[in-house]
N, C-alpha and C positions, 0 to 999 in steps of 0.2 A: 504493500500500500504506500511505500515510499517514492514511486517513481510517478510521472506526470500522469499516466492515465486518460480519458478522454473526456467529454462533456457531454450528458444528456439531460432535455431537459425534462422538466418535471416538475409538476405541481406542488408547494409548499402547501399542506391544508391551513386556511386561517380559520380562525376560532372565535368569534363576537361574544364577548362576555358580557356586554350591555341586557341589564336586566337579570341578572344572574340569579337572581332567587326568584323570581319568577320563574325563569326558564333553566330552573338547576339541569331538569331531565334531559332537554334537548343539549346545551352545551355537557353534558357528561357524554352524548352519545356522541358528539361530534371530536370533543377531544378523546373520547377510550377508541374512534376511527383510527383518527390521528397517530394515538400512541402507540395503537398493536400493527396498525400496516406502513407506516413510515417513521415514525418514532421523532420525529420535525415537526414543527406547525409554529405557527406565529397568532399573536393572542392582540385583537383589537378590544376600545372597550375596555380597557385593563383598568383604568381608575388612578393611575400612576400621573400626577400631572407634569404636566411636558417642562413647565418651568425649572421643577427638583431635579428633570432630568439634564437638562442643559448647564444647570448650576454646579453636576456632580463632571458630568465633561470639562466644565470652567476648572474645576476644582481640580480633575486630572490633569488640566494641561497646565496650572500654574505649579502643581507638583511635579512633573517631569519633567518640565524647563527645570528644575535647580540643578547645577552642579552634581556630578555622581558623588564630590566626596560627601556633599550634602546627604542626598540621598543616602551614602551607606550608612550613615549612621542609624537609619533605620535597617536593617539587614533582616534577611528573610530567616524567621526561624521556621525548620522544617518541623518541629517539635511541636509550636502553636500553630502552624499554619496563616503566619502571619508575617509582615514586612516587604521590603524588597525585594527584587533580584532585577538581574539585568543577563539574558541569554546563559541561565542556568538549568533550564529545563531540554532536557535531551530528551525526543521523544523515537522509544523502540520501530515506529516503523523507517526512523532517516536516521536512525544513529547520530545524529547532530543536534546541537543545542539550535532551539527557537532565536529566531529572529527580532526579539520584543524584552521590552521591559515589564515590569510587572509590581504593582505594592497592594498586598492583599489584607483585608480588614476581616479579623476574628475578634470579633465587640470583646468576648472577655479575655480574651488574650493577648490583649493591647498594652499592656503596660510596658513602657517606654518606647514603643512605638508610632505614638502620633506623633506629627510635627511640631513643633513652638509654633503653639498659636497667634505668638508676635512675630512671625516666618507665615505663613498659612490662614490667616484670618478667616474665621469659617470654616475650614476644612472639615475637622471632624463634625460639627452639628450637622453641614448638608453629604457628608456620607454618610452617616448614622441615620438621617431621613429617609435618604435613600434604600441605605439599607431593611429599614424596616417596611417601608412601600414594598419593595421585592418580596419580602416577605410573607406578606398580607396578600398578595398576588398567588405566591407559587403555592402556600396553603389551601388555596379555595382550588386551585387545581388537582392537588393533592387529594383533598377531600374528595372529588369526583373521584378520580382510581379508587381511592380506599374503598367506596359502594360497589362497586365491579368485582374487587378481591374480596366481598363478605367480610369488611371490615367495619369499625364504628368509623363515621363519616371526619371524627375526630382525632382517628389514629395517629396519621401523619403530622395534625396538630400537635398532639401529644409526643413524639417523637423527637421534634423540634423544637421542643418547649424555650423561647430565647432566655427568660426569666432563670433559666439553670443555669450553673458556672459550669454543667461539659457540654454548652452552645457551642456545635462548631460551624455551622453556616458562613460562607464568608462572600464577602464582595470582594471581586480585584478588580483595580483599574489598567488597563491594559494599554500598553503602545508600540505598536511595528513602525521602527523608522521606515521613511522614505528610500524607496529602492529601485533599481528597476532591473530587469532579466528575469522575470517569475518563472520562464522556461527552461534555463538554465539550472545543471543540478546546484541542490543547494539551496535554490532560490526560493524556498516555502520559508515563508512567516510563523508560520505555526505547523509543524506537521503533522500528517493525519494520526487521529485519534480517539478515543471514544474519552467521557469525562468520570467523573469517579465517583459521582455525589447522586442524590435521587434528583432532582430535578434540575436545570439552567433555564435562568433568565438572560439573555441577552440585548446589553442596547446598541445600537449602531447610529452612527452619524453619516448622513448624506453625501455623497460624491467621495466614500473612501469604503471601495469594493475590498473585494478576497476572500469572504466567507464562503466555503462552498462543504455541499451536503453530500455523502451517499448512501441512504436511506438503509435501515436495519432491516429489511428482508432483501434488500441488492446489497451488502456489504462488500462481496466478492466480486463484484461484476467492476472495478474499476472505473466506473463513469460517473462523474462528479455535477454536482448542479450548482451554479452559484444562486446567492440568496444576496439578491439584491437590498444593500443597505436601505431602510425603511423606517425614520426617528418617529413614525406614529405607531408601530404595532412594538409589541417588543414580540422576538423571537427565540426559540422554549424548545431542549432537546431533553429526552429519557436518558437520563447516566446508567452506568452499572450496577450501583445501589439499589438503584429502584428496578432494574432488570433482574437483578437478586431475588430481590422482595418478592416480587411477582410469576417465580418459577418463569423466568423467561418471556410471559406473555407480553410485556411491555417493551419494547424495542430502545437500545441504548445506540445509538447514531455518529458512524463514523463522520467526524468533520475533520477539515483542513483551512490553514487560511494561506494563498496562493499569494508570491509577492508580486506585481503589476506586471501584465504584458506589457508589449508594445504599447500598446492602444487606448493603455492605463494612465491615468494620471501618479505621476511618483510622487508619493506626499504622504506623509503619516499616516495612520491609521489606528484611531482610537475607538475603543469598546469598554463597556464595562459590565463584569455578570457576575452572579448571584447565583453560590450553587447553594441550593437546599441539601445541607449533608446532615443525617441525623444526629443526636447526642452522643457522645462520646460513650454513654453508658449503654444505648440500647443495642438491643442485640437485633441483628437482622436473621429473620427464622424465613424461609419460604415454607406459605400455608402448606404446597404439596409436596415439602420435605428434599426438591433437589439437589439444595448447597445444603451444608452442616451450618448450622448455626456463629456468628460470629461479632463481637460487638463492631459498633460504628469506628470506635479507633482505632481498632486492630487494624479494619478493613481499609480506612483511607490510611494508617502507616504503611500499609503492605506498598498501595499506591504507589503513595508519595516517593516510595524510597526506591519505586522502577522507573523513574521520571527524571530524579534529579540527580 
C-alpha cells in the first residue's frame, strides 16, 4: 500500500445530522450504511460552529509558525499521547517518517505542555472548545453504532467519559509543508494507513487537497479516491478500535494524504482531528468474542509504539 497506486472514483456517503433527534432512526441507518460498506462518510449539520473552527486553524497556524526550538519545548510524549513532533511518525506501509508536523492535545495529560499563554493568547480555551464540540459530535455518532451492536445507546458515552483522568481522546493539529513531486517516491504527506482510535473527526480547509480514501471493503484493490477539502461538513472514518469493538462489522478505512501533483497548488496543508479513543481503563471485549479482550491503553500503546 506504499506505492502510488491509481484513482477511482467514488462516492463519499454524507450524513445530514440536522434534526437528529427527531430523525435518530433514519440518520442511524444512513450512517450504520456508511460504516459497514465504506467505512468514510462526511457529516453535514454537525452543530460544530464554523467560527470555533476557523479560530482552532488561527490557533494552529500561529503555533507552527514559532520557531522549532520553540516548539520543542513542548515534545511529544509517547506515554501521554500528547505534545509535539515534527516527521517522527514512520508509517509501516513507506517505511519512512511522515511528511508533517504535529502537536497533539490529551486535556488531562497536558501538564507542561500548553504554550505560555503570554506566547499563544487563547490557545488553549479555543482548542479545548474545540475539542469538546468534536466530542459532542462523535458521541451522538457513537451512540447510533452502539443500537446496531445491542448496546445501551450510552455505551460509547460511557466509554469516553472526558470527566475521568484515563480521558485519552485527543485533538492534533496537523501540518504538511509545502511540497511538490507527490508522484515521486517519497512524496506522500502522510502514508497510507488505517487510524487506531474508535472514531475521526476531520476538519479540512479549502484549496489545500491530498486527503485520499480506499474504502474498507476495497482495501486491497489499490485505487484511491481523493476527498475533496470541504470546511462545511467535517469528514469521519471507522479506526480499529471500533473495528475491534464490532467483530469487524464496522469498517476501519485505509487513508493516505498524497503530497501535490503537478496541477496542485504547493502550499501547506492544515487539518485538525479528533480521535475518539476510549478510556484508558476500558477494556475493549467484541460482543461475538473475535479478539481477546484488551484494555484501551494496552491497545493504543501497542499502536503507538508500531508508528513511531
Amino acid at each position: 500500500m506504499g506505492g502510488l497506486g491509481s484513482e477511482a472514483a467514488r462516492e463519499i456517503p454524507l450524513v445530514d445530522l440536522t434534526g437528529f433527534d427527531e430523525r435518530r432512526a433514519e440518520v442511524t441507518d444512513r450512517l450504520w450504511s456508511a460504516a459497514t460498506e465504506v467505512g468514510f462518510f462526511q457529516l453535514a449539520g454537525h452543530g460544530i460552529d464554523t467560527g470555533l473552527v476557523d479560530a482552532g486553524f488561527a490557533a494552529a497556524e500561529r503555533f507552527f509558525a514559532l520557531p522549532a526550538d520553540r516548539k520543542a519545548a513542548w515534545p511529544l510524549d509517547r506515554s501521554r499521547n500528547a505534545g509535539w513532533e515534527s516527521r517522527s511518525q514512520v508509517r509501516p506501509s513507506t517505511g519512512t517518517a511522515d511528511e508533517k508536523e504535529s502537536y497533539q492535545i490529551t486535556v488531562p495529560a497536558m501538564g507542561g505542555l500548553w504554550p505560555d499563554p503570554d506566547e499563544l493568547p487563547g490557545f488553549r480555551a479555543t482548542l479545548e472548545a474545540l475539542e469538546r464540540a468534536s466530542w459532542t459530535v462523535a458521541m451522538r455518532v457513537l451512540s447510533c453504532f452502539a443500537g446496531r451492536l445491542d448496546l445501551p445507546a450510552d455505551f460509547f458515552t460511557a466509554a469516553h467519559d472526558p470527566a475521568a483522568p484515563t480521558y485519552q481522546s485527543t485533538l492534533r493539529l496537523l501540518r504538511y509543508p509545502a511540497a511538490s513531486g507527490g508522484d515521486a517516491p517519497g512524496g506522500w504527506r502522510a502514508g497510507a494507513h488505517t487510524d487506531f482510535d474508535c472514531l475521526t473527526l476531520l476538519f479540512q480547509r479549502a484549496g489545500q487537497p491530498g486527503l485520499q480514501v480506499c474504502p474498507g471493503a476495497e482495501r486491497d484493490s489499490g485505487a484511491w479516491t481523493p476527498v475533496d477539502p470541504d470546511p462545511s461538513v467535517v469528514t469521519c472514518n471507522i479506526g480499529d478500535m471500533l473495528m475491534r469493538w464490532s467483530d469487524d462489522r464496522l469498517l476501519s478505512t485505509l487513508h493516505r494524504v498524497r503530497g501535490p501533483g503537478a496541477d496542485d497548488p504547493a502550499v501547506d496543508r492544515y487539518s485538525i482531528a479528533f480521535f475518539a479513543q476510549a478510556n484508558r481503563d476500558v477494556v475493549i471485549e467484541s460482543p461475538g468474542g473475535t479478539y481477546p479482550p484488551i484494555t484501551a491503553a494496552d491497545y493504543l500503546a501497542q499502536r503507538v509504539a508500531a508508528n513511531y
